[in-house]
C-alpha positions in Angstrom: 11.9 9.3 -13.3 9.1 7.3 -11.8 8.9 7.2 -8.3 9.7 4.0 -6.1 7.2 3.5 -3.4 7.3 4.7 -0.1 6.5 3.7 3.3 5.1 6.8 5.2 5.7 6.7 8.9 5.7 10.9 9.0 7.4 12.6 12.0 5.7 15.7 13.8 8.2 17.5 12.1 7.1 16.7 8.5 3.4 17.9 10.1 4.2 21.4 11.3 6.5 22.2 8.1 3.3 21.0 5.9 0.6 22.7 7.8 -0.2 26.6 8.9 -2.0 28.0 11.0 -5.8 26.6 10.6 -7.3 30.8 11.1 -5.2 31.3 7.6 -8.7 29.9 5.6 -12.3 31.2 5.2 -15.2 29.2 3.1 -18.0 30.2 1.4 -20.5 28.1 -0.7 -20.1 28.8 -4.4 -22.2 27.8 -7.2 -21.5 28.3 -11.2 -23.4 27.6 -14.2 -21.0 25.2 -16.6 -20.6 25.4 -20.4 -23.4 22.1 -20.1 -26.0 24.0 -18.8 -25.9 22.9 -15.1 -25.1 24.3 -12.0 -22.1 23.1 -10.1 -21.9 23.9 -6.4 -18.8 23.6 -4.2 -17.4 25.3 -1.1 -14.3 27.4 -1.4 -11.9 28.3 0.9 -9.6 30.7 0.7 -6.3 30.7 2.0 -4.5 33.4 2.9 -1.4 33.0 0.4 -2.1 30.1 -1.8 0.8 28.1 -3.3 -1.7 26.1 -5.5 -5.6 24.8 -5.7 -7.0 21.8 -5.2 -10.2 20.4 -6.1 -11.5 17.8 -3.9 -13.7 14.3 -4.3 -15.8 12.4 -2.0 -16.6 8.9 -3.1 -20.1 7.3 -2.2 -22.2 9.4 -4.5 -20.5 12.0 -3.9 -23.7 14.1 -3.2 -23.2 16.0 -0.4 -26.1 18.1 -1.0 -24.5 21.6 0.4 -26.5 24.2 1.9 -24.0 26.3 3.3 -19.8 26.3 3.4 -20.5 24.0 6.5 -24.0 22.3 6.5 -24.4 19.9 3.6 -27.2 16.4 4.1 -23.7 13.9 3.2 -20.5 13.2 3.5 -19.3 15.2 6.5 -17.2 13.1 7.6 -15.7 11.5 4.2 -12.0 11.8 4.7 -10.8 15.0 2.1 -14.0 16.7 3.2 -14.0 16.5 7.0 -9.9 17.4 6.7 -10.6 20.5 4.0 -9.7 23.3 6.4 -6.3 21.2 7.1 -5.2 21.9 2.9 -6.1 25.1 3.5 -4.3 25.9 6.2 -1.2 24.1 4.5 -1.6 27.3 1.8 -4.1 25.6 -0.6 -7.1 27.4 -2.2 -9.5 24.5 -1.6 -12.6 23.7 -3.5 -14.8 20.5 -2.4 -17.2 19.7 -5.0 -21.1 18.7 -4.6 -22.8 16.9 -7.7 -24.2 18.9 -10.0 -27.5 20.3 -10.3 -28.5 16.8 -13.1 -27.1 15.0 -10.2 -28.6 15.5 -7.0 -29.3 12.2 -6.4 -26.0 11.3 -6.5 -23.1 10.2 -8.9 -22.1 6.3 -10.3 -19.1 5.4 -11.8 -20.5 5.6 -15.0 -21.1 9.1 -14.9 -17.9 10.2 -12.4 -15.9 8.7 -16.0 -17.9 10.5 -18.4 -17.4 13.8 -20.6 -20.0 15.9 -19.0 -18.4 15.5 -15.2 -14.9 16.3 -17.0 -16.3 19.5 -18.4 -18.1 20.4 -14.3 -14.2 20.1 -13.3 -13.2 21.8 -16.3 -15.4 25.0 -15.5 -14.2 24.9 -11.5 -11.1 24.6 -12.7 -11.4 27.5 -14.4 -12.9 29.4 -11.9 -10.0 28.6 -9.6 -7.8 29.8 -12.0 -9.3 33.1 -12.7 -9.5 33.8 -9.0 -5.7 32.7 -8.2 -3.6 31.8 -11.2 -2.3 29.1 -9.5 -1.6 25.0 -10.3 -5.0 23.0 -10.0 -4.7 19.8 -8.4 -7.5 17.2 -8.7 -7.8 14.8 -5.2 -10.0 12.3 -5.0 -10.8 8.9 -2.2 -12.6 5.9 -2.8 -15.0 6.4 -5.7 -14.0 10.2 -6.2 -11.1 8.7 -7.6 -13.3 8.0 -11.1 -13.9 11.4 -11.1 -10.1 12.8 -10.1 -8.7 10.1 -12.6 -11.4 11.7 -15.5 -10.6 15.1 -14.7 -6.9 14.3 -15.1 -7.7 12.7 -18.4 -10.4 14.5 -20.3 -10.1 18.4 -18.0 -8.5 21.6 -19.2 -5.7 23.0 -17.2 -5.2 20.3 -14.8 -1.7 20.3 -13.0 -1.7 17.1 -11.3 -3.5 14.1 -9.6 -3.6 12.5 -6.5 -5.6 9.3 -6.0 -6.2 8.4 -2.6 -7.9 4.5 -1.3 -8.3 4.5 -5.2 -11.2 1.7 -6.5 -9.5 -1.1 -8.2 -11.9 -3.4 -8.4 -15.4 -3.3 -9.3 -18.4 -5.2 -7.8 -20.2 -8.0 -10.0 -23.5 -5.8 -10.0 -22.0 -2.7 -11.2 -22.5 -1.3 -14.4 -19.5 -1.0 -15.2 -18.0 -4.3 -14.4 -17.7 -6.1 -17.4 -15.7 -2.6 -19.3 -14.3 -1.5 -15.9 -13.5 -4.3 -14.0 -10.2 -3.4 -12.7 -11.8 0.3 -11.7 -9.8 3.2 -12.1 -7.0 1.0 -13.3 -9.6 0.4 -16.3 -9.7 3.9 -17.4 -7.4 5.3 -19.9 -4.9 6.3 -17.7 -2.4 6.7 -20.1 -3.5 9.5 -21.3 -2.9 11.2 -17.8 0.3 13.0 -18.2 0.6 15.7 -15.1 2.8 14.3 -11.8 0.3 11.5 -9.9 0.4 10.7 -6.4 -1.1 7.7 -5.3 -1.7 7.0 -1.2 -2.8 3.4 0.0 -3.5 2.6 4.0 -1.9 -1.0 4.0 -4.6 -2.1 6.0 -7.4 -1.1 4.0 -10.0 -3.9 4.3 -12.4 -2.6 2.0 -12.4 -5.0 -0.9 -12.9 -2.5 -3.6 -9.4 -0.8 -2.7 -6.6 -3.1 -2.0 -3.4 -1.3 -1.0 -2.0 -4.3 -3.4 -3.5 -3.5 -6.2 -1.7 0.1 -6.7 1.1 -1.6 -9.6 -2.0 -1.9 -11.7 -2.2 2.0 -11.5 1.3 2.3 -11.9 1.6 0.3 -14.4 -0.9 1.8 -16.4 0.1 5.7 -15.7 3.1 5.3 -18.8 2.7 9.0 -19.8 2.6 10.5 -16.6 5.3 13.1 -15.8 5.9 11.3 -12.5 4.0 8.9 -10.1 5.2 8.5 -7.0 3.1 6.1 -4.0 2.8 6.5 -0.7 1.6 3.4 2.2 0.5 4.7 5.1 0.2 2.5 8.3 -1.4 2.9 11.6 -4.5 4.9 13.2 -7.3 4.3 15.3 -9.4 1.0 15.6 -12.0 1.0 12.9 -15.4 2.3 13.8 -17.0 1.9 10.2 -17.7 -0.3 7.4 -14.5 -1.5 6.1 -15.4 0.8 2.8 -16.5 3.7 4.8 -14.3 6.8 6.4 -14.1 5.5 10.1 -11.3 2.7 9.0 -8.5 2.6 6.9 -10.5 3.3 3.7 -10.7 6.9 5.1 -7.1 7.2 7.3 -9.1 7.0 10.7 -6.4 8.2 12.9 -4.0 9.0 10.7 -5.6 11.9 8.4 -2.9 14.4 9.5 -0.4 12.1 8.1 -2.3 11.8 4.8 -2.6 15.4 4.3 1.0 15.5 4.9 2.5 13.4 2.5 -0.2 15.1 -0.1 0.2 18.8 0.7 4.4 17.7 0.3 4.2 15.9 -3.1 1.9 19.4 -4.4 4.0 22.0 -2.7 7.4 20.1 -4.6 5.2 20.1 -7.9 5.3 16.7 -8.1 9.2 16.7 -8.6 
């Protein structure tokens, strides 16, 4: 049954029941040749009994140009990659993907939709499975929600989704916004059939990510086992570009809360 939406005001009790101990995870930078020829890099940490995996998007251009498990040149402090010890520690093997080695530069919507990102996730996928035999989750924020919402469509052995500040509308000068212009709403979503979660700040400014634009997701998601979505409230005072990861856009304040109702919604399976 589809999921009614929620309003998340989470109690420290939902927060120590979701999260271990942070010591439970270690990281390494791994990097992997894929079926297309490239190499895809990404850190992976290891937790110490993993329940599942999760493979992680930043948006921007989701280069974060990694030259160890903890130094990479972007995206430090994007929300799912400055709180990827916290999944870990919740019993999640973690894997927080760079662009590919065609890539460096950086990813656009364009190619975050296309086949030859979906096979990338498709090969660390694979590799997560190999090492774990455990449910892969795809989570991605702000424009790594084009490449979570891909994954979930076009991937091999994907479990579920979760789209986080997800893009809904695109900008005039884009590319894309005369196919796309409704975003990730625009993709052929209903071809995504594992459990989706989708989490909204209700105070999200940025104009590409209204929290009122998730019934176009939901709307669209027909064949998914279940979606279910989540509106956060509160945090800190922004201290960033409406779009960028010091605001709402990125759960300023509140990323313990966001991890919480994600970690939740992947430990039940998506039930």
């Amino acid at each position: 049954m589809r999921g009614r939406a929620v309003v998340a005001l989470l109690t420290a009790l939902h927060l120590i029941a979701g999260l271990a101990p942070a010591h439970a995870a270690n990281a390494d930078l791994v990097s992997i040749k894929t079926p297309r020829g490239v190499r895809q890099a990404f850190i992976l940490i290891k937790a110490e009994q993993p329940v599942a995996s999760v493979i992680l998007f930043a948006g921007g251009k989701g280069a974060l140009g990694l030259k160890s498990a903890t130094t990479m040149k972007w995206g430090a402090e994007n929300f799912l990659v400055r709180r990827r010890e916290a999944f870990a520690a919740a019993g999640f093997t973690v894997a927080v993907m760079d662009a590919p080695s065609d890539r460096r530069d950086g990813m656009n919507a364009i190619f975050r939709m296309g086949r030859a990102h979906a096979a990338d996730i498709t090969a660390v996928a694979a590799y997560l499975k190999a090492q774990t035999n455990l449910p892969v989750w795809l989570i991605g924020t702000s424009k790594g929600t084009f490449s979570a919402a891909a994954g979930a469509i076009e991937a091999r052995n994907i479990d579920g989704l979760v789209l986080t500040s997800t893009i809904t509308r695109a900008e005039p000068d884009w590319k894309i916004a005369r196919s796309h212009s409704d975003g990730v709403a625009s993709m052929a979503l209903s071809r995504i059939t594992v459990p989706t979660l989708i989490v909204s700040h209700r105070h999200d400014e940025c104009d590409l990510s209204p929290a009122a634009d998730t019934p176009k997701l939901v709307k669209r998601l027909v064949s998914a086992a279940k979606v279910e979505t989540v509106l956060l409230d509160g945090g800190g005072k922004a201290q960033s570009n409406p779009c960028e990861a010091h605001a709402p856009h990125g759960y300023w304040g509140i990323e313990e809360q966001a991890v919480a109702v994600i970690v939740k919604f992947i430990k039940n399976g998506g039930n």
